[in-house]
C-alpha positions as CSV (number, residue, x, y, z in Angstrom):
1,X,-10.0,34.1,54.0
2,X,-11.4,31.0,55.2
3,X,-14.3,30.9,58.2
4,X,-11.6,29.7,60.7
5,X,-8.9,32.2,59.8
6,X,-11.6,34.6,60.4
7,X,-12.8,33.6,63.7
8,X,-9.1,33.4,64.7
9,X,-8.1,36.5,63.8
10,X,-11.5,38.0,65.6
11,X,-10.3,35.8,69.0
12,X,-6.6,37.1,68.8
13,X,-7.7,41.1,68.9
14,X,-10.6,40.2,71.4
15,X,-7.7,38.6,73.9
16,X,-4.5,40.1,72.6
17,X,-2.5,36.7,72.8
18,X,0.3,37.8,70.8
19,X,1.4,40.0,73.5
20,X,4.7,39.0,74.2
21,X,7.5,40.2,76.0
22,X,9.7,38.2,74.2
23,X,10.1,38.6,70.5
24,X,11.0,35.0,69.9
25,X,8.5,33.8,71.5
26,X,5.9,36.2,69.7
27,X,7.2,35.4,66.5
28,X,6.7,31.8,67.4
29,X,3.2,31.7,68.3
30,X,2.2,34.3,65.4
31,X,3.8,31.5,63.0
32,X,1.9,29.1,64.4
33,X,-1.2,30.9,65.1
34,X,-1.2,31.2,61.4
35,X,-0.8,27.8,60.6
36,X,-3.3,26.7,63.3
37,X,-6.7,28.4,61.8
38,X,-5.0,29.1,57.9
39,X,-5.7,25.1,56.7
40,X,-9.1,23.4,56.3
41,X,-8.1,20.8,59.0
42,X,-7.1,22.5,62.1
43,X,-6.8,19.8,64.6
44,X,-4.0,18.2,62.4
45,X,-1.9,21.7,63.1
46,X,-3.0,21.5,66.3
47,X,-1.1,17.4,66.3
48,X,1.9,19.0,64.6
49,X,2.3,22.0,66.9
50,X,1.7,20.0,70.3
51,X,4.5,17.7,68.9
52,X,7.2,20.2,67.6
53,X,10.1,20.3,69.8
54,X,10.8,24.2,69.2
55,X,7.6,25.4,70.7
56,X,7.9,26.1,74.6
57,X,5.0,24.8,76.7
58,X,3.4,28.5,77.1
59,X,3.2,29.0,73.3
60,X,1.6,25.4,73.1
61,X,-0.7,26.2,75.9
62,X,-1.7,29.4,74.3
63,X,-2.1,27.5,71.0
64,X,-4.1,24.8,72.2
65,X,-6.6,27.8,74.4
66,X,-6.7,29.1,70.8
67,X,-8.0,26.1,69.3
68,X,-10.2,25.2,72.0
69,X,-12.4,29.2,71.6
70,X,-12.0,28.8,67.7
71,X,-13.8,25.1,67.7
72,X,-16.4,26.1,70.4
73,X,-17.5,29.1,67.7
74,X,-17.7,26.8,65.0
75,X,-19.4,23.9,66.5
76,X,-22.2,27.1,67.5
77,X,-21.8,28.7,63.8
78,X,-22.7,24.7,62.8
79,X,-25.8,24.3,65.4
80,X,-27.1,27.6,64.3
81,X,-26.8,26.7,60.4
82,X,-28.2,23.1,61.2
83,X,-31.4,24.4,63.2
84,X,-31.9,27.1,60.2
85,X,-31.8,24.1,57.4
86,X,-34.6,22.0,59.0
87,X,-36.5,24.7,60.0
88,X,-36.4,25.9,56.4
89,X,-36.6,22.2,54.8
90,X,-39.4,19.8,53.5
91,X,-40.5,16.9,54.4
92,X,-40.4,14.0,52.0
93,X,-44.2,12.3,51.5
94,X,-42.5,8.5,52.9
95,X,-44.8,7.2,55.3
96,X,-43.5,3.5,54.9
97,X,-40.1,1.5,54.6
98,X,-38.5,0.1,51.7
99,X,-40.8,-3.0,52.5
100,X,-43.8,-0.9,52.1
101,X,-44.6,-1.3,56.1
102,X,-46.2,1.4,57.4
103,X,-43.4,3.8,59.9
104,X,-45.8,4.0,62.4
105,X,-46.0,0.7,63.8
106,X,-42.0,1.6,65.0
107,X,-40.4,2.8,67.7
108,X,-38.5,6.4,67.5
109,X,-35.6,4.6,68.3
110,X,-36.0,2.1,65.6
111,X,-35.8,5.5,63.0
112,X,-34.0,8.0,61.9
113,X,-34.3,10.9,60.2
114,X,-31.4,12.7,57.4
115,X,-31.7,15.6,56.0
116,X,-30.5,16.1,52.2
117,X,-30.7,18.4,49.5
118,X,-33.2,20.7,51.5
119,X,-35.5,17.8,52.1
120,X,-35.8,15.5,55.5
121,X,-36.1,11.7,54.6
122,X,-37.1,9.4,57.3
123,X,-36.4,5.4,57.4
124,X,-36.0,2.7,59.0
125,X,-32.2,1.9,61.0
126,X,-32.5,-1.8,59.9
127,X,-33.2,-0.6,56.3
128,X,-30.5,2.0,55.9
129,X,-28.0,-0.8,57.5
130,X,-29.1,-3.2,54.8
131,X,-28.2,-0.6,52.2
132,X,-25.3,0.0,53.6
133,X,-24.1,-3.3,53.9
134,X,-24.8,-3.9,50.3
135,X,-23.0,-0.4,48.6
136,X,-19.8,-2.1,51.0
137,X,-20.5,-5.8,49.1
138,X,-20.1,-3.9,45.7
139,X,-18.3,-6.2,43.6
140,X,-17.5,-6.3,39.7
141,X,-17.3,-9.9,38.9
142,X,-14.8,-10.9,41.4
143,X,-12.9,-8.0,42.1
144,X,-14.3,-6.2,45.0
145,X,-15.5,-2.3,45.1
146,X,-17.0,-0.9,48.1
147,X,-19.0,2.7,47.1
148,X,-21.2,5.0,49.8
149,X,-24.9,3.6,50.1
150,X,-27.1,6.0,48.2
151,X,-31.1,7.1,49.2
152,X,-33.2,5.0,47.5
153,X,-35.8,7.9,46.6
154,X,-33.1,10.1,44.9
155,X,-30.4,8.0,44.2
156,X,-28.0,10.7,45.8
157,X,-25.4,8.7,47.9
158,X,-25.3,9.7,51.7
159,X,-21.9,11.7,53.2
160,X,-19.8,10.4,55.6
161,X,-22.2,12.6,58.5
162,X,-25.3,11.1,57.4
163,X,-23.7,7.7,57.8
164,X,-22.0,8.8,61.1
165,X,-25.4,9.6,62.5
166,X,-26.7,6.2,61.5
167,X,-23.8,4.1,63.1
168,X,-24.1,6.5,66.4
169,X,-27.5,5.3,66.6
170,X,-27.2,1.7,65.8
171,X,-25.1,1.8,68.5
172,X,-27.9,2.9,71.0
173,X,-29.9,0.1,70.0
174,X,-30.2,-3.7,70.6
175,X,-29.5,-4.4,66.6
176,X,-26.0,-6.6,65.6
177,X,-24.0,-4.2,63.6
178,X,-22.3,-6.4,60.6
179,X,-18.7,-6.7,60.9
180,X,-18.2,-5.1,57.6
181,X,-19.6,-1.7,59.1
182,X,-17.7,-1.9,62.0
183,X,-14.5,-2.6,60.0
184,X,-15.7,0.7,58.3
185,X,-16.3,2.9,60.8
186,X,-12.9,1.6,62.6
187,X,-11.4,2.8,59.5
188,X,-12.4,6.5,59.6
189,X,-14.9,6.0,56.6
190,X,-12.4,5.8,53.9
191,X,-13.0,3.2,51.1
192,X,-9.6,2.2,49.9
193,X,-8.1,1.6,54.0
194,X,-11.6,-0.4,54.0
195,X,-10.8,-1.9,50.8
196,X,-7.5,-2.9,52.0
197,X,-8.3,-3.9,55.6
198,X,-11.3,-6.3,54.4
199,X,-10.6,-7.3,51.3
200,X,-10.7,-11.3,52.3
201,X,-14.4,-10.8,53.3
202,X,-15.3,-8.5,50.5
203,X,-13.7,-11.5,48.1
204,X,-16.5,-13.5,49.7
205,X,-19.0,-11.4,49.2
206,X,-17.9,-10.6,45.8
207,X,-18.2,-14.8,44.8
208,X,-21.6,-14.7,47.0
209,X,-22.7,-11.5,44.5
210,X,-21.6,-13.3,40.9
211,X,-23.9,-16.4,41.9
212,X,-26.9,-14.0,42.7
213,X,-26.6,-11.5,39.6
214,X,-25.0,-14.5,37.0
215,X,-28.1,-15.8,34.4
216,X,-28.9,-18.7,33.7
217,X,-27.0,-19.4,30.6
218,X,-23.9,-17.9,32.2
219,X,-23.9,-20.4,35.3
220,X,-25.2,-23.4,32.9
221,X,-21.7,-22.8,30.9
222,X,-19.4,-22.1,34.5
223,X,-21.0,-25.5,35.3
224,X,-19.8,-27.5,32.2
225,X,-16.7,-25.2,32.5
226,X,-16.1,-26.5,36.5
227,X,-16.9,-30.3,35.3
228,X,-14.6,-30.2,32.7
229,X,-11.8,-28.7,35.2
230,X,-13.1,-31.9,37.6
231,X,-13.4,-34.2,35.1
232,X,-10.2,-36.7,36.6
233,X,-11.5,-36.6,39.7
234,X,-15.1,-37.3,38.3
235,X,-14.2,-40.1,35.9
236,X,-13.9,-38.0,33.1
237,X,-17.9,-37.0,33.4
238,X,-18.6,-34.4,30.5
239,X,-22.0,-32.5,29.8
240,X,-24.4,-32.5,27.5
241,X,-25.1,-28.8,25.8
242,X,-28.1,-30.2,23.3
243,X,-30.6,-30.4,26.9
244,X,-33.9,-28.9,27.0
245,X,-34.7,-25.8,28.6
246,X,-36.6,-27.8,31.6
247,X,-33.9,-30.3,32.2
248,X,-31.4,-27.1,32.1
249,X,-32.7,-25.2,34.2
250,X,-33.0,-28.1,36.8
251,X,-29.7,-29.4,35.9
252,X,-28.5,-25.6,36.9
253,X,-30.6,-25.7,40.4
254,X,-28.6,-28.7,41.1
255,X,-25.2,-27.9,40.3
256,X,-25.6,-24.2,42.4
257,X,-24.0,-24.8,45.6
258,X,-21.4,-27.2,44.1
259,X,-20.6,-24.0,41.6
260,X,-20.3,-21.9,44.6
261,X,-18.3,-23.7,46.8
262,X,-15.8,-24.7,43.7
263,X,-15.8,-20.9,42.8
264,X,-15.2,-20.1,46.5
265,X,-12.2,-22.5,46.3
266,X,-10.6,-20.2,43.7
267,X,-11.0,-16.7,45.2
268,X,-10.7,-17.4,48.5
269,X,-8.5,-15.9,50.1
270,X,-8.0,-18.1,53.4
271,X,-5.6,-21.4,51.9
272,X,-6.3,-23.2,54.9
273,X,-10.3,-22.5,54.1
274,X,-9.9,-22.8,50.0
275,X,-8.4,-26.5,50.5
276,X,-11.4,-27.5,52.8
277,X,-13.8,-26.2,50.8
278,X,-12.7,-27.8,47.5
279,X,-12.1,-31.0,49.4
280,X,-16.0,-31.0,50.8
281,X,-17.0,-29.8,47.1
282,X,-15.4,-33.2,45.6
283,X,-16.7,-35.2,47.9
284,X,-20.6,-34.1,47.7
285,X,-20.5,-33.9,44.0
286,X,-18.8,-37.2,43.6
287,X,-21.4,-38.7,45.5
288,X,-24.6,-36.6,43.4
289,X,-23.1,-37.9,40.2
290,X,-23.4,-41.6,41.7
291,X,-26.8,-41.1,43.2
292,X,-28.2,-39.8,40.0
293,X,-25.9,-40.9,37.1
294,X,-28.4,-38.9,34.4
295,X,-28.1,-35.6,35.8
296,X,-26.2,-33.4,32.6
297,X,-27.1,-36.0,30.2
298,X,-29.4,-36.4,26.8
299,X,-31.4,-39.3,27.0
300,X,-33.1,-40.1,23.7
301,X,-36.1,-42.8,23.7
302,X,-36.8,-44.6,20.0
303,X,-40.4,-44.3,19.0
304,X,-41.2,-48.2,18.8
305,X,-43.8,-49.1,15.7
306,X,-45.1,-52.6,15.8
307,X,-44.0,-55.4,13.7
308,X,-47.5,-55.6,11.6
309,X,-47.2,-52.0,10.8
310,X,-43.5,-52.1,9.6
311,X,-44.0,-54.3,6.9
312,X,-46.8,-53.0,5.4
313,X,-45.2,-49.7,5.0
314,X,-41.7,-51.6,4.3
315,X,-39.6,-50.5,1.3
316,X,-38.0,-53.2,-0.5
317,X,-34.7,-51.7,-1.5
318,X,-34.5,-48.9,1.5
319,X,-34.3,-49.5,5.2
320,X,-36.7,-47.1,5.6
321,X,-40.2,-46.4,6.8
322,X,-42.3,-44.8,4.0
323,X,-45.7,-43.1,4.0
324,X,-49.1,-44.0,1.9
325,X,-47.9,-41.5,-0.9
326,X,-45.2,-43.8,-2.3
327,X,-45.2,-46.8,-4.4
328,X,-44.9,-50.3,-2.7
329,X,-44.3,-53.5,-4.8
330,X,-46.8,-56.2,-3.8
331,X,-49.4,-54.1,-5.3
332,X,-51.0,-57.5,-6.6
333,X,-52.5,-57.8,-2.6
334,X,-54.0,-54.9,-2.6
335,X,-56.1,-55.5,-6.1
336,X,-56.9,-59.1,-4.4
337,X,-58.5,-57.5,-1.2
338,X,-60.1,-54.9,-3.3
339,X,-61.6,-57.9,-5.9
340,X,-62.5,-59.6,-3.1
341,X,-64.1,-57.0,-1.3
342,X,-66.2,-56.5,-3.7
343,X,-64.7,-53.4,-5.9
344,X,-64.5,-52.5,-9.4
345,X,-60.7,-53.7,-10.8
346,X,-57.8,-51.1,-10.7
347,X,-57.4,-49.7,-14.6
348,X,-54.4,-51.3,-15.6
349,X,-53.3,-47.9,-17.0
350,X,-52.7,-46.6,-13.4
351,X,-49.8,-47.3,-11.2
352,X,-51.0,-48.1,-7.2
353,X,-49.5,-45.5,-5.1
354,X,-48.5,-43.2,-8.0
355,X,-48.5,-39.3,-7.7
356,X,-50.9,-37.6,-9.8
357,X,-48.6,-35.4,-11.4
358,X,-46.3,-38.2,-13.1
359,X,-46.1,-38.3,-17.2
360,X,-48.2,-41.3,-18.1
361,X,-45.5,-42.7,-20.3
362,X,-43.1,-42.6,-17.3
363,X,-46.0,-44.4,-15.5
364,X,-46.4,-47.2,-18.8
365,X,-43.2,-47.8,-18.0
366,X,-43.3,-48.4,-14.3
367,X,-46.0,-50.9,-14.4
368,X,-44.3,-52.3,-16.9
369,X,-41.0,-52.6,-14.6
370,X,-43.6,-53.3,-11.5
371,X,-45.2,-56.2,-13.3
372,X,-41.3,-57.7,-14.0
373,X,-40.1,-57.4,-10.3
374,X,-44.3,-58.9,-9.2
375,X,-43.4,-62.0,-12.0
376,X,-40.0,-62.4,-10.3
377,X,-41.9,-61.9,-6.7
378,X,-44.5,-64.9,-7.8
379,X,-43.4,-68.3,-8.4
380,X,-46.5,-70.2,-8.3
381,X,-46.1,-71.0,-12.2
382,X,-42.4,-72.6,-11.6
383,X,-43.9,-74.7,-9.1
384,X,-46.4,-76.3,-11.4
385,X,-43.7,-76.9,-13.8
386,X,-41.9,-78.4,-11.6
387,X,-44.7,-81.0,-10.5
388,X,-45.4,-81.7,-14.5
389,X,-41.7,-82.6,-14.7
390,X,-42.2,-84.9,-11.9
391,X,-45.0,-86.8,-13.0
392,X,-43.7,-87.4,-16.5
393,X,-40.5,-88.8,-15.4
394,X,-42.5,-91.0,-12.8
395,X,-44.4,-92.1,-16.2
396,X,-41.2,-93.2,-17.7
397,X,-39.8,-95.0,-15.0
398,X,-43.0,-97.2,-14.3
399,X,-43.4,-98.0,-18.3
400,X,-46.8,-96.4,-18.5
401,X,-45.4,-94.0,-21.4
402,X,-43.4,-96.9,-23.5
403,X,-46.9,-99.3,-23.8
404,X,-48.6,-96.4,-25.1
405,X,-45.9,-95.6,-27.2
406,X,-46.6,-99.9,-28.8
407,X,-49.9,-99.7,-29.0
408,X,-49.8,-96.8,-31.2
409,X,-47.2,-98.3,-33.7
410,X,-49.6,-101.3,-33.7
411,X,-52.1,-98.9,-34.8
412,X,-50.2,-97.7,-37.4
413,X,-49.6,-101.1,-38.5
């Protein structure tokens, strides 16, 4: 037997209502005396029986009497068990709000105290309204999931009184209730009619919550996703993935609000608002991209080396800078400056610029090849042959050559 049915049945032999003349009509109200204080919610029996055509008005007038000394009991029985609980409960050791500010620099009407699990937890209104506001914003990625705020000392969410004692308050103050509780007190505390009757705002809040709780990396590759999506209305603009970590992360500062607004174009669930928001989204980023035509891109400078430089250290059959460890032809120059500074001759055994670790007969045989390509490299030797040539057929053509040529058969002679 339930608490009500109890105090029912202790009111009905204290006042003898059943006492009817009429056996109809006391088998009436005994039926629905029974159904009155037999189920956990009596005022809905009470609804049912104050609408059911059958009853006559003295049976409903007894019935509601009934319900009326049965509900002024329990509200007592409540009282007395709520005066016994805080008498017989501790107080938590919070002396400051969730922003570590002391509780006394507030106004009683600014706080608020809950009891809960056998201990009394005081805050602050504007912080329990903030915690409420954000266990109604509950999202997983964009599909909204509003959940009861929960004490941030335990971690034990709050009932539907604790959070009806909070709104009653809130009420007596000057502080602007958010919509979102409103809509949830209006509907009777229940998440899934709240669900249902907010779920365009709570789509919001669930885009607003992704670009909070997304990292870096994640956003960086919804922002290449949302240009590549764009990328006819943004002359075909791609991104560059090979960017440093710096120019990333300012890239990703950047593209934030444009990532929101497009993302808010998607999920929104207003069409007259998801076309004006996409349309204001083109717009600004079609104007960032021509105001800085870099942003997203990997720009790579050349290190420059200076002509002198190159052609020292310039291989003759690779395109190629090379270091000091490798051979160079046009080793000849360097055993000129080193004569002519003053130093002993290179051994003619050694290769310039060889490694230490070569065979010497492989080395032979590269000076030997080194010494070919320097003969082929020099052609100071041609050009004296040449001049020789020269003179002697000037000889012949002036007749110096053919007189000698007498002379010496005279001679003979």
């Amino acid at each position: 037997m339930t608490i009500i049915a109890y105090i029912g049945r202790c009111i009905n032999e204290k006042e003898q209502l059943n006492r009817f003349k009429d056996d109809y009509a006391r088998d009436s109200f005994n039926s629905n005396f029974f159904l009155l204080y037999g189920g956990p919610n009596i005022f809905t029996h009470l609804r049912t029986s104050m609408r059911n055509s059958f009853y006559t008005q003295g049976t409903k007038v007894l019935v509601l009497h009934l319900y009326s000394k049965i509900q002024r009991v329990l509200m007592a029985m409540k009282t007395l068990v709520r005066i016994w609980r805080k008498r017989r409960a501790t107080i938590a050791s919070v002396e400051t709000d969730l922003f570590m500010n002391s509780l006394n620099n507030f106004p009683n009407y600014q706080k608020i105290k809950l009891l809960q699990k056998g201990t009394i937890y005081e805050f602050r209104l504007t912080d329990i309204m903030k915690l409420w506001l954000t266990a109604l914003c509950n999202s997983s990625s964009f599909s909204p999931n509003p959940i009861l705020p929960k004490n941030p000392f335990t971690n034990i969410p709050f009932d539907q009184g604790h959070l009806a004692t909070c709104y009653v308050k809130l009420r007596r103050t000057d502080f602007i209730i958010p919509p979102l509780i409103t809509i949830f007190w209006n509907c009777s505390m229940d998440l899934e009619r709240f669900r249902e009757e907010a779920y365009p705002q709570l789509k919001e809040e669930a885009v607003r919550n992704y670009m909070d709780k997304s990292s870096n990396e994640i956003m960086f590759y919804d922002i290449v996703a949302m240009i590549s999506s764009l990328a006819r209305h943004l002359n075909h603009r791609s991104v560059s993935m090979d960017l440093s970590d710096r120019h990333k992360l300012e890239f990703i500062y950047d593209m934030k609000p444009f990532l929101y607004e497009f993302l808010l174009s998607q999920h929104c669930c207003n069409p007259v608002r998801k076309r004006r928001v996409r349309k204001e989204m083109l717009r600004k980023l079609k104007l960032f991209f021509i105001k800085n035509p870099l942003s997203g891109r990997r720009v790579v400078f050349p290190a420059w080396r200076s002509r002198r430089q190159e052609s020292n250290n310039f291989s003759f059959m690779t395109n190629s800078v090379l270091g000091d460890s490798v051979f160079i032809f046009g080793a000849r120059r360097e055993e000129e400056e080193s004569a002519a500074s003053g130093d002993a001759a290179p051994d003619a055994n050694v290769v310039v610029g060889s490694s230490p670790i070569e065979d010497p007969g492989a080395a032979a045989t590269d000076m030997d090849e080194d010494e070919s390509y320097n003969e082929v490299l020099d052609d100071s030797g041609d050009e004296t042959d040449i001049q020789e040539e020269e003179i002697r057929e000037s000889e012949l053509f002036t007749g110096e050559g053919e007189s000698g040529d007498d002379e010496d058969d005279a001679d003979e002679l």
